[in-house]
C-alpha positions in Angstrom: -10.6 -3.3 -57.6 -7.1 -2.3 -58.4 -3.9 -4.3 -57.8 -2.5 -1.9 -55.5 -5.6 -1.9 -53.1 -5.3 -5.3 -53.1 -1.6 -5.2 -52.0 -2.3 -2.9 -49.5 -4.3 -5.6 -47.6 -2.1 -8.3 -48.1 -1.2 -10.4 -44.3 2.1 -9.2 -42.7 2.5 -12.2 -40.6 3.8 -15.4 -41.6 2.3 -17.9 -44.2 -0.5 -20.4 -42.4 -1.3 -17.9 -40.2 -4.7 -17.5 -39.6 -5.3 -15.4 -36.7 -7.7 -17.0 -34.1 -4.9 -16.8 -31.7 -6.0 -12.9 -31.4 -9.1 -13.7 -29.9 -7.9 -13.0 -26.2 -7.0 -9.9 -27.3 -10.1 -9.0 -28.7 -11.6 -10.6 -25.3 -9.4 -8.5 -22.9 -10.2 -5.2 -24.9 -14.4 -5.7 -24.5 -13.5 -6.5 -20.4 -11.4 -4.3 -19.8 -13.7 -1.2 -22.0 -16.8 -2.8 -19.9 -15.1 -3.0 -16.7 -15.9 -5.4 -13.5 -18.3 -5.8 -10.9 -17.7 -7.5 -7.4 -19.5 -7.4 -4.3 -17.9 -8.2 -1.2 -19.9 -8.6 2.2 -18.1 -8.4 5.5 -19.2 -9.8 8.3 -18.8 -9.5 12.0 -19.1 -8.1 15.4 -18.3 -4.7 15.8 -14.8 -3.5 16.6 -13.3 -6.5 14.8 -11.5 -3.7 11.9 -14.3 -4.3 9.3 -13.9 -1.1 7.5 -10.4 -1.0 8.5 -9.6 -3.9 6.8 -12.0 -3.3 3.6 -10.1 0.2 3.0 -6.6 -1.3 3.4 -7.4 -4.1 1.0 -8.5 -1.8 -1.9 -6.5 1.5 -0.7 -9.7 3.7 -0.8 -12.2 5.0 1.5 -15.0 2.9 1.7 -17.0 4.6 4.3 -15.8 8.6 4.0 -18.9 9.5 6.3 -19.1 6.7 9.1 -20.8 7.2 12.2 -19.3 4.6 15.2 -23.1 4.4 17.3 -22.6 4.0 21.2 -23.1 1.3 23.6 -26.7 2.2 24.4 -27.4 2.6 20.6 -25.9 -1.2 20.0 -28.6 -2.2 22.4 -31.7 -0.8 20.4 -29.9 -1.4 17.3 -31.4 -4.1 15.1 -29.1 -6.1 11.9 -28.8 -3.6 9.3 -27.9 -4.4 5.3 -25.8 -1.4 4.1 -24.5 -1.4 0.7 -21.9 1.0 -0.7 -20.2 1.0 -3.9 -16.9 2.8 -5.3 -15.3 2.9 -8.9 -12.2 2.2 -8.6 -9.7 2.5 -11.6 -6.0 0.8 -11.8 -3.9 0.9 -15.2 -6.6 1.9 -17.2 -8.7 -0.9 -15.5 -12.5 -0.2 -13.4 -13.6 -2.0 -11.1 -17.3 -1.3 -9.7 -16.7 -2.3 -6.0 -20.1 -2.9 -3.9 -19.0 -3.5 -0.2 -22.1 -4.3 1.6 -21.8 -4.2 5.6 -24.0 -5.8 8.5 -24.2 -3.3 11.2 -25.4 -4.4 14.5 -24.4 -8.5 13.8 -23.9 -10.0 17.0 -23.8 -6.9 19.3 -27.4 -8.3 20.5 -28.1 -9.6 23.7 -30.2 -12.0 22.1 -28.4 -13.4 18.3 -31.1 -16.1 17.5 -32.3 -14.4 14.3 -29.2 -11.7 13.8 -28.7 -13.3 10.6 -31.8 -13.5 9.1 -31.8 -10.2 7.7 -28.3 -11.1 5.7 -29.8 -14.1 4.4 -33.0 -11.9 3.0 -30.6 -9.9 1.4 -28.5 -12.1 -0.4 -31.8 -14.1 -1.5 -33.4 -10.9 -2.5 -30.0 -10.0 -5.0 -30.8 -13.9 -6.2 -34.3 -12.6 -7.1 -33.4 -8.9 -8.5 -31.0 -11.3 -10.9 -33.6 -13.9 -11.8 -36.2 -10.9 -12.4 -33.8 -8.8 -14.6 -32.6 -11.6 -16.4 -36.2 -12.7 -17.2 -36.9 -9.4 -18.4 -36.3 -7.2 -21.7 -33.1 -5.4 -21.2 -31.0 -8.5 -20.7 -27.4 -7.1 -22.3 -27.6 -4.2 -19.3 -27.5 -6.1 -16.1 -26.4 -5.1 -13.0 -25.2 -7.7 -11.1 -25.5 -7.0 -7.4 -25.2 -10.7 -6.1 -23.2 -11.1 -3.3 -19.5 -13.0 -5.1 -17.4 -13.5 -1.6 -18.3 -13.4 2.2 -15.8 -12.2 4.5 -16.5 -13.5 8.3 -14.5 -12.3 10.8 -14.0 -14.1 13.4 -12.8 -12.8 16.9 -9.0 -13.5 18.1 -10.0 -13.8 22.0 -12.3 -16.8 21.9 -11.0 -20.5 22.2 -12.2 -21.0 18.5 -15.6 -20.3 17.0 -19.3 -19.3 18.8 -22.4 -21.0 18.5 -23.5 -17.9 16.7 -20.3 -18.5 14.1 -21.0 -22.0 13.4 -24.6 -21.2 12.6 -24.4 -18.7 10.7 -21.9 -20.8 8.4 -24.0 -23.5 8.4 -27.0 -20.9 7.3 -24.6 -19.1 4.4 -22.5 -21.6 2.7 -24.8 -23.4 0.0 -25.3 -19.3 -0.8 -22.0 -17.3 -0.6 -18.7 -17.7 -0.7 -17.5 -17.4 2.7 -14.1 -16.9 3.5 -13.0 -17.2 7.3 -10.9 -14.2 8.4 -9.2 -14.0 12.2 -9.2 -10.0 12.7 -6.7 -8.5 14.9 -4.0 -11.3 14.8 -1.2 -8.7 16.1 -3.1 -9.0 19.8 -1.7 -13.1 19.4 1.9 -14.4 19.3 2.6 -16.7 16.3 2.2 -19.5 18.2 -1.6 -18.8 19.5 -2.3 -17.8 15.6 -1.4 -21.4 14.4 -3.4 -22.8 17.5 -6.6 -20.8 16.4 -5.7 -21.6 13.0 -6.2 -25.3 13.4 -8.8 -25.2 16.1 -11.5 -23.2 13.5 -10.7 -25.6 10.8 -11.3 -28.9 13.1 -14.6 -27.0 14.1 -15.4 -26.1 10.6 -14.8 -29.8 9.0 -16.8 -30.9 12.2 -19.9 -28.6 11.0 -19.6 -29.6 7.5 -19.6 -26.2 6.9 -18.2 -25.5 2.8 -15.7 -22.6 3.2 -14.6 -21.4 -0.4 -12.2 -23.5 -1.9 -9.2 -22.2 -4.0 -9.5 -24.2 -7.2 -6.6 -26.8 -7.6 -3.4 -25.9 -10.2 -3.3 -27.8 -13.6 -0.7 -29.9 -14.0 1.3 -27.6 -16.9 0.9 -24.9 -14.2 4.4 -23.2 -13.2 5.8 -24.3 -10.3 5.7 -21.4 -8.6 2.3 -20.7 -8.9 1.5 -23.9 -7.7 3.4 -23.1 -4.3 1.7 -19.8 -4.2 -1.6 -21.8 -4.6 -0.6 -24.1 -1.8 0.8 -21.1 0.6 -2.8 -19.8 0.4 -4.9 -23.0 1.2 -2.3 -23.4 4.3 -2.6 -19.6 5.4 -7.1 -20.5 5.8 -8.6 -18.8 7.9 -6.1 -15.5 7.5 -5.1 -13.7 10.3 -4.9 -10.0 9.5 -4.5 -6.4 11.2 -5.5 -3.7 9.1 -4.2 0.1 9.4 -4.3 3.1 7.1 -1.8 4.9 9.2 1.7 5.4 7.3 4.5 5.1 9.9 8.2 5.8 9.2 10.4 3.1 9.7 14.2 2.7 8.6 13.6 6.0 6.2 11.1 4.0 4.5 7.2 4.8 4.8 4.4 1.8 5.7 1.5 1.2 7.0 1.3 -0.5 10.3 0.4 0.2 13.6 3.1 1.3 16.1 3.4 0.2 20.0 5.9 0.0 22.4 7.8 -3.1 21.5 8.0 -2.5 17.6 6.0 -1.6 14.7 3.7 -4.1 12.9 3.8 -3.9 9.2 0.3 -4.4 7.5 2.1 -6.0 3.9 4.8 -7.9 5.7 4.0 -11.0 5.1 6.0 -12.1 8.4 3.5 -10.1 10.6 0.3 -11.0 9.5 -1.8 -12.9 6.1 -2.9 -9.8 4.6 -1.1 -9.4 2.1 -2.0 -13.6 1.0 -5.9 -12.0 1.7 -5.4 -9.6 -1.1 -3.9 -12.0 -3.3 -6.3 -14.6 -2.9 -9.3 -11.6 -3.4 -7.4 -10.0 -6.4 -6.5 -13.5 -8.3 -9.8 -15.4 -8.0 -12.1 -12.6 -8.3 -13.7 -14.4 -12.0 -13.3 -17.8 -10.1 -15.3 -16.3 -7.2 -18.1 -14.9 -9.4 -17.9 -18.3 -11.5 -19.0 -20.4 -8.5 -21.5 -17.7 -7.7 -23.1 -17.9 -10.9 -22.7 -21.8 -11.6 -23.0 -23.3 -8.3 -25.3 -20.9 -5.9 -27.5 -19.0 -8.3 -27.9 -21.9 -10.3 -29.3 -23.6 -6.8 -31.3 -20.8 -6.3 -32.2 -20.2 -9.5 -33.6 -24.2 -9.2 -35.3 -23.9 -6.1 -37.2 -21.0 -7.2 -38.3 -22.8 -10.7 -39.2 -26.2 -9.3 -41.6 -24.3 -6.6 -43.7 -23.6 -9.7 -44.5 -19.8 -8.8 -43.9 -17.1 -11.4 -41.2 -14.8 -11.9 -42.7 -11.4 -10.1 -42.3 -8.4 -12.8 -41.8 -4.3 -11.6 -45.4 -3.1 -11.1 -46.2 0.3 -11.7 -48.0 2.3 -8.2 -51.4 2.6 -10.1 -54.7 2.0 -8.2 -56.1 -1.4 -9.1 -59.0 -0.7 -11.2 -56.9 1.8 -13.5 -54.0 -0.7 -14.1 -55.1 -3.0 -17.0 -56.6 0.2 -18.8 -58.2 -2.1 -20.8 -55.0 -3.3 -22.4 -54.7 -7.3 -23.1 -52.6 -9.0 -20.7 -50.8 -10.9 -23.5 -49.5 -7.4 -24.8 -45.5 -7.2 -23.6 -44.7 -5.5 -20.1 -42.7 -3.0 -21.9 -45.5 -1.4 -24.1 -48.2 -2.1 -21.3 -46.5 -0.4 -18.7 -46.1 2.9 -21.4 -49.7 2.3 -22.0 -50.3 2.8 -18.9 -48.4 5.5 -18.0 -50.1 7.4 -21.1 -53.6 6.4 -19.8 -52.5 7.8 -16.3 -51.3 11.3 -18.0 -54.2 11.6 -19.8 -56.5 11.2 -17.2 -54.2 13.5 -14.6 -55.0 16.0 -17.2 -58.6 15.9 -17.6 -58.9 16.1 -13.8 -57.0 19.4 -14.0 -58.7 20.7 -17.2 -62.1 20.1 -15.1 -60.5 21.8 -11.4 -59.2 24.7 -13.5 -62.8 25.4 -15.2 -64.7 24.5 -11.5 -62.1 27.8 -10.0 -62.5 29.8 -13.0 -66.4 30.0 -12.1 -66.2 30.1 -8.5 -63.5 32.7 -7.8 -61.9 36.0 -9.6 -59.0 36.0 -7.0 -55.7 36.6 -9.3 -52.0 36.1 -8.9 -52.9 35.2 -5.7 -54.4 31.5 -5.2 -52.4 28.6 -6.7 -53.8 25.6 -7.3 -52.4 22.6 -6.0 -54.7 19.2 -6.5 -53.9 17.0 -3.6 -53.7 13.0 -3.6 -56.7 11.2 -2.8 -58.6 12.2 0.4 -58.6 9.3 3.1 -60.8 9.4 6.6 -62.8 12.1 4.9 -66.2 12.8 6.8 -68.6 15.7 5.7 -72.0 16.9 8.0 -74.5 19.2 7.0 -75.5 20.4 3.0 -72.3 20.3 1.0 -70.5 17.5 -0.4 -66.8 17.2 -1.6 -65.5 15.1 -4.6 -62.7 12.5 -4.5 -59.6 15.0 -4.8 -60.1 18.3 -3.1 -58.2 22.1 -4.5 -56.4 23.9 -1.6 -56.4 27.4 -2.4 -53.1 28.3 -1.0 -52.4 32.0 0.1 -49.7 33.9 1.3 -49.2 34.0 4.8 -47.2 35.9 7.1 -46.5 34.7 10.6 -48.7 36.4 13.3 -50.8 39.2 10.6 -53.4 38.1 8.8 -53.2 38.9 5.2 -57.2 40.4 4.2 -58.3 39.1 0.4 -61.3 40.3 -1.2 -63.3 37.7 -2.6 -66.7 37.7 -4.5 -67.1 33.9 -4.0 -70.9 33.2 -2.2 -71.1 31.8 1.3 -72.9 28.8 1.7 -76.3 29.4 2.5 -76.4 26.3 5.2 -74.3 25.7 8.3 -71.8 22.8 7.3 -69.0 21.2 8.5 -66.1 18.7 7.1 -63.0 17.7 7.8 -59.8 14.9 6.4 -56.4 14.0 6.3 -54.5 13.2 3.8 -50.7 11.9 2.5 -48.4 11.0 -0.2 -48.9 7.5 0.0 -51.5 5.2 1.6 -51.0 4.8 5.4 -49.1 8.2 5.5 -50.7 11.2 7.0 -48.9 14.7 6.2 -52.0 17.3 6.2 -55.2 17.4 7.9 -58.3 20.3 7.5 -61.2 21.3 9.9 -63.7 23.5 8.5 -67.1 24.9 9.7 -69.5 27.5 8.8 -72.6 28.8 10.4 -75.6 30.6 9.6 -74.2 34.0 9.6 -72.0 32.8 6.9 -68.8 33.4 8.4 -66.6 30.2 7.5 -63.4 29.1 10.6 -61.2 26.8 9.4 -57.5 25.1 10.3 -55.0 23.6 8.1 -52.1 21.8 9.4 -49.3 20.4 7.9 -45.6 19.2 7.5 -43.4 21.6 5.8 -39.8 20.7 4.1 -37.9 21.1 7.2 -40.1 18.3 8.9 -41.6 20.7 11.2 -45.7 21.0 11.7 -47.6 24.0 10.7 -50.6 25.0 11.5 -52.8 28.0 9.4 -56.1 28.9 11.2 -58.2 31.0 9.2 -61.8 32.8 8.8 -64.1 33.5 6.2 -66.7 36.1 5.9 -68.4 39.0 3.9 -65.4 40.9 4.0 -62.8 38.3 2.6 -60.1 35.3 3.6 -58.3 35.8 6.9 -55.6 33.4 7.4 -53.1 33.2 10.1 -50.0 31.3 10.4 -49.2 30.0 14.2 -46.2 28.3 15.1 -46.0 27.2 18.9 -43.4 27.4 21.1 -41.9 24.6 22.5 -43.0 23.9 26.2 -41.6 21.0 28.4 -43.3 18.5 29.5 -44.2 17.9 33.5 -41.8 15.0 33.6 -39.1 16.9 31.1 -39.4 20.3 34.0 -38.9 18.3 36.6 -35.4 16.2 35.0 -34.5 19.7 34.5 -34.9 20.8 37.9 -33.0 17.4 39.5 -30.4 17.9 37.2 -29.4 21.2 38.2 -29.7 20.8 41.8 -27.6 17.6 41.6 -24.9 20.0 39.6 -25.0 22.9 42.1 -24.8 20.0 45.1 -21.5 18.4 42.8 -19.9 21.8 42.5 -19.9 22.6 46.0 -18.8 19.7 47.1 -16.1 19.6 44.9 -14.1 22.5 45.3 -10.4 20.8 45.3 -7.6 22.2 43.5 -5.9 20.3 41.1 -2.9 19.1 42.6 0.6 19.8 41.0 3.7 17.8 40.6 6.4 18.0 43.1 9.7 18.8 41.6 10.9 15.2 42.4 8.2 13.4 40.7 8.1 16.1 37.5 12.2 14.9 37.3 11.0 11.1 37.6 8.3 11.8 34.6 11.4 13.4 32.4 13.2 10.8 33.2 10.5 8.1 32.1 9.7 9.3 29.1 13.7 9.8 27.9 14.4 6.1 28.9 10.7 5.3 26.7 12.1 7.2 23.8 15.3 5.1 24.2 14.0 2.1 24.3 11.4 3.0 21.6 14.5 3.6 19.5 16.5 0.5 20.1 13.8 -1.8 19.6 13.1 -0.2 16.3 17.2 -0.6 15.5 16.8 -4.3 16.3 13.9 -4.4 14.1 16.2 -2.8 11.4 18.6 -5.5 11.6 16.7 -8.2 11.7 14.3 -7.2 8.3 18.1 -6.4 6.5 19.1 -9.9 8.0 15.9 -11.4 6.4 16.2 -9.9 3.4 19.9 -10.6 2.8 18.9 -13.9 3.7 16.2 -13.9 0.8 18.6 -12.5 -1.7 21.2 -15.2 -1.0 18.5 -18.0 -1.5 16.9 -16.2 -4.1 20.6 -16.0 -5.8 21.4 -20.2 -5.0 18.1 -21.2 -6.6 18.8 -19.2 -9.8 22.4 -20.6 -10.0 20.9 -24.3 -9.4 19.0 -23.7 -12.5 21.3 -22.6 -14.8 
């Protein structure tokens, strides 16, 4: 090695420099290349700004396609788990957002078990993890536990439900739950801080564990420490959530407008959200720390001392083919690719042998396809002939109302026979079913039914004889029903009746009250404007105000 090659790699930094002080930078270049995860499940009644509130706090459409159901669907509706994830990317920084919402929680009549579903699914996230982390392919986990709970809580109650408390109670030794009063513009300030303090005294009187923001260090600066302590004071937040941008002063934000003023969704005068979002954004790793440490960890316990074993993914093969005679010690990686080989091979022998069976019985060409079928259930066969396990559908073309004529050279059964069965893609699913009958004359009737891709039924009747395959393709027209005709019938004699006893013009303004109307709507606009100039001066008062502190503290210091 030369001298100069050794030069070349000589240290630029100082002398007693190692370098181990590089090592967050080494750490913050693998996160930042790997990206995060989070999960965040909302919780509440409907109405309560949910979505609202979700696409505020990350500036993104969560839900691009939501459907708002109606009052009579609420009723039917059951509690639904929806998950949906986002990628969202900041600086050069992703984040794999999962935002998984409860439909349907507490829009019941009856909420005794509303909650049981959420508690399923947060256990079942518990499992995937304990599964997947048991597994082979450790280094690529996707970590779909739920890290932070937000339950909203309504602002025209007297503090929290029964249904509030219990669910609480239910949820905090697995999530963490953060309280969250929605719609705190319909309050004055003063009904905020009276909520505010009754849910906590209802909360401590549960027992219920709320997540806790983690105390400051000692050598923490002092004004993150007060930041710390602004947030523990602002639980539960009170928030209002918009995506509407609204002028105001020549400046654009988002808020919501009314009569008397416009609320500002990041004015931290108006509402908590924007101490919401810096809570969320600043202990998203202390969020997913307690997760991991504290309620997987119980879980995760639980599950082991109960003794059973760790379920592993199973592959949909029958029970008798599954083992393949492969050793159970063998690893589930290569014993699941055994078996997968064993099931190919034998799928292909089955069609080796139906190809040779059609190649004997029929000389039909570019004509019949062959299509093997799943396994025949409910099958039933009468007379001479007998079928095997998996039956061949000869599939023809069909036009709707002619019958396509085939010649065939196949022989007809020399008995009368009959057989039918229905069959599926899975067991317990039924998506075809086949008649067939033949008599002495040899003539062969027969009807297929089935479910094509646009989830409509089919039905293919067809005859056999000397002279070759007849099939026709019927599709039935849609007939009411006795009680549909005679809804229809009430309904339009209740319209006619309405109509003719309705005929009334639409009355018009006077001249007088369309002057009154101009006139209300000019004095609206005025007012309108002047509250919105009062606003103005006030914010430039506050701010001024802000400035001038911000300008004594900073000459205090020096």
């Amino acid at each position: 090695m030369s001298a100069e090659s050794i030069k070349s790699f000589a240290s630029l930094e100082t002398p007693g420099y190692v370098g181990f002080a590089n090592l967050p930078n080494q750490v913050h270049r693998k996160s930042v290349k790997k990206g995060f995860e989070f999960t965040l499940m909302v919780v509440g009644e409907s109405g309560l700004g949910k979505s609202t509130l979700v696409d505020s706090l990350f500036d993104t459409d969560i839900y691009p396609e939501r459907i708002v159901p109606s009052a009579g669907e609420k009723i039917k509706k059951t509690v639904k788990v929806e998950a949906s994830t986002v990628e969202i990317e900041e600086r050069g920084v992703k984040l794999r957002l999962t935002v998984v919402d409860t439909p349907g929680y507490g829009d019941g009549i009856d909420n005794t078990d509303s909650f049981r579903a959420i508690i399923q699914y947060i256990d079942d996230q518990f499992e995937r993890f304990l599964r997947d982390e048991s597994g082979l392919n450790r280094r690529n986990i996707t970590d779909n536990r739920v890290h932070c709970c937000f339950y909203f809580i309504s602002p025209f109650g007297h503090g929290l439900k029964p249904l509030d408390v219990e669910f609480m109670k239910q949820l905090h030794n697995k999530v963490n739950i953060v309280p969250v009063i929605a719609k705190s513009d319909a309050l004055t300030k003063k009904e905020i801080l009276r909520l505010k303090m009754k849910v906590m005294e209802e909360i401590e009187a549960n027992n219920i564990k709320i997540y806790a923001l983690p105390d400051c260090d000692p050598d923490e600066d002092e004004f993150y420490k007060e930041k710390i302590r602004q947030l523990k004071e602002a639980v539960p937040f009170a928030v209002c959530g918009a995506n509407t941008l609204i002028e105001v002063k020549g400046r654009k934000v988002r808020g919501r407008l009314y009569p008397w003023g416009v609320v500002e969704v990041e004015n931290p005068e108006h509402n908590d959200f924007i101490k919401l979002r810096s809570m969320l954004v600043t202990h998203m790793q202390d969020m997913q720390d307690v997760t991991q440490e504290v309620h997987y960890e119980n879980y995760r316990s639980e599950r082991l001392a109960k003794g059973a074993p760790i379920p592993k993914r199973t592959t949909s093969l029958p029970d008798h083919e599954k083992t393949n005679g492969v050793p159970e010690s063998i690893g589930d990686k290569d014993r699941i690719l055994q078996e997968k080989e064993a099931e190919l091979k034998r799928i292909q022998a089955e069609l080796e042998k139906i190809q040779a069976q059609i190649q004997q019985k029929t000389s039909v060409e570019n004509i019949v396809s062959e299509t093997p079928l799943p396994l025949v259930s409910n099958a039933y066969i009468d007379g001479y002939w007998h079928l095997d396990d998996r039956i061949v559908i000869l599939t023809v073309l069909c036009t709707l109302g002619k019958a396509q004529h085939f010649e065939r050279t196949t022989t007809v059964p020399p008995h009368p026979y009959r057989f039918a069965f229905t069959a599926g893609r899975y067991p317990g699913q039924v998506d075809r079913t086949r008649v067939e009958y033949g008599d002495d004359n040899g003539i062969i009737r027969g009807l297929y039914t089935y479910v094509d891709p646009r989830q409509e039924i089919r039905a293919v009747e067809y005859v056999a004889d000397k002279n070759g395959f007849h099939p026709t393709l019927n599709i039935p027209a849609a007939i009411d029903t006795p009680a549909v005709a005679a809804a229809k019938s009430r309904h339009f004699k209740l319209f006619n009746q309405i109509a003719e006893n309705n005929q009334i013009a639409v009355p018009k303004d006077t001249i007088s009250v369309a002057r009154a109307k101009q006139n209300h709507a000019l004095l609206y606009a005025q007012i309108s404007e002047e509250h919105a100039r009062i606003a103005a001066e006030l914010e430039a008062a506050r701010v001024e105000a802000e400035r001038a502190e911000l300008y004594r503290k900073q000459n205090e210091g020096l």
